[in-house]
N, C-alpha and C positions, 0 to 999 in steps of 0.2 A: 492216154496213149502210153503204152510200158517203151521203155528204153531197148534198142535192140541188144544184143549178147556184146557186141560191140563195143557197145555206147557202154553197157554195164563196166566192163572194162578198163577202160579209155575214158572216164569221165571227161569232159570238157574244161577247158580253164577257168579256175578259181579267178575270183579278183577280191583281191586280197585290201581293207584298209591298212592303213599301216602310218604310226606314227614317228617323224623324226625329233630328238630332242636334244636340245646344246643343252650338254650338264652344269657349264657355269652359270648358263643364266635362266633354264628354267622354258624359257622360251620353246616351244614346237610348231611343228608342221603338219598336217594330218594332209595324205595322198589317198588314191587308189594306183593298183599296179597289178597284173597278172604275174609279175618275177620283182615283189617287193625290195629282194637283196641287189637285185640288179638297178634297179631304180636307186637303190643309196647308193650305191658305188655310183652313178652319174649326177646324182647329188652330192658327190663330194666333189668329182670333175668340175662341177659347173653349175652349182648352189642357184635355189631360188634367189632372185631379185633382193624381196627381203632379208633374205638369209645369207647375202655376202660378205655384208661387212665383219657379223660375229662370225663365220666359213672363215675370213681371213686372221681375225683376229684371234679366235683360238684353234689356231691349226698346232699340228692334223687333225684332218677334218674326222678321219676316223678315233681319233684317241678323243676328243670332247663332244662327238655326237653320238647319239644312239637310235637303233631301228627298235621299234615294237611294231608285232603286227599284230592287231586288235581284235581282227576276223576277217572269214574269208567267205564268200556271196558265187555259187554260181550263177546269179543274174548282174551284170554289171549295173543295171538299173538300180539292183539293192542295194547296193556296194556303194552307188553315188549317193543315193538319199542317207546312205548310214554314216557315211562321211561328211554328210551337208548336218546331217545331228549330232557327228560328234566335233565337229568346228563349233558349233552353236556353244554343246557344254562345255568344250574348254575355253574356248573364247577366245581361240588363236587368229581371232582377225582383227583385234585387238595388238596394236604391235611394242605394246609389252608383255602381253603374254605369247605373242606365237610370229607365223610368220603368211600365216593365208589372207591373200586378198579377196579371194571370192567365196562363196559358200555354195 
């Protein structure tokens, strides 16, 4: 089925994975998000669980964290399984390397 002139347009929301990283210790986070930028700015507000103690301890949260966004999936279905693989190869569930509890 072709996309209507519309839809050509107007594509539908990306979902973006996207990685956050405390530059002192190496440590990240690997999300999805349809407004990645948006999402770290409330990750700064209000950090992961795991990710508060280092949030507090090298603030601002902006000047020792960084976003990358990895890629971006018109199916969020993609977007979740590429994010459940890229947990795996970083190995941020591991909490010296990262800060995800689930995959």
């Amino acid at each position: 089925m072709q996309a209507s002139l519309s839809e050509q347009r107007r594509p539908g929301k990306l979902h973006s994975v996207y990685v956050v990283t405390c530059h002192p210790t190496g440590r990240k986070y690997v999300g999805v998000s349809c407004q990645p930028r948006t999402r770290f700015t409330q990750h700064a507000r209000t950090p992961p669980r795991p990710m508060r103690a280092d949030a507090t301890r090298y603030a601002p949260f902006k000047e020792h964290f960084g976003l990358e966004i990895i890629k971006s999936f018109v199916s969020s279905e993609a977007a979740q399984q590429y994010e459940a693989v890229l947990i795996q190869q970083l190995g941020t569930r591991d909490a010296a390397k990262g800060y995800n509890t689930i995959a």
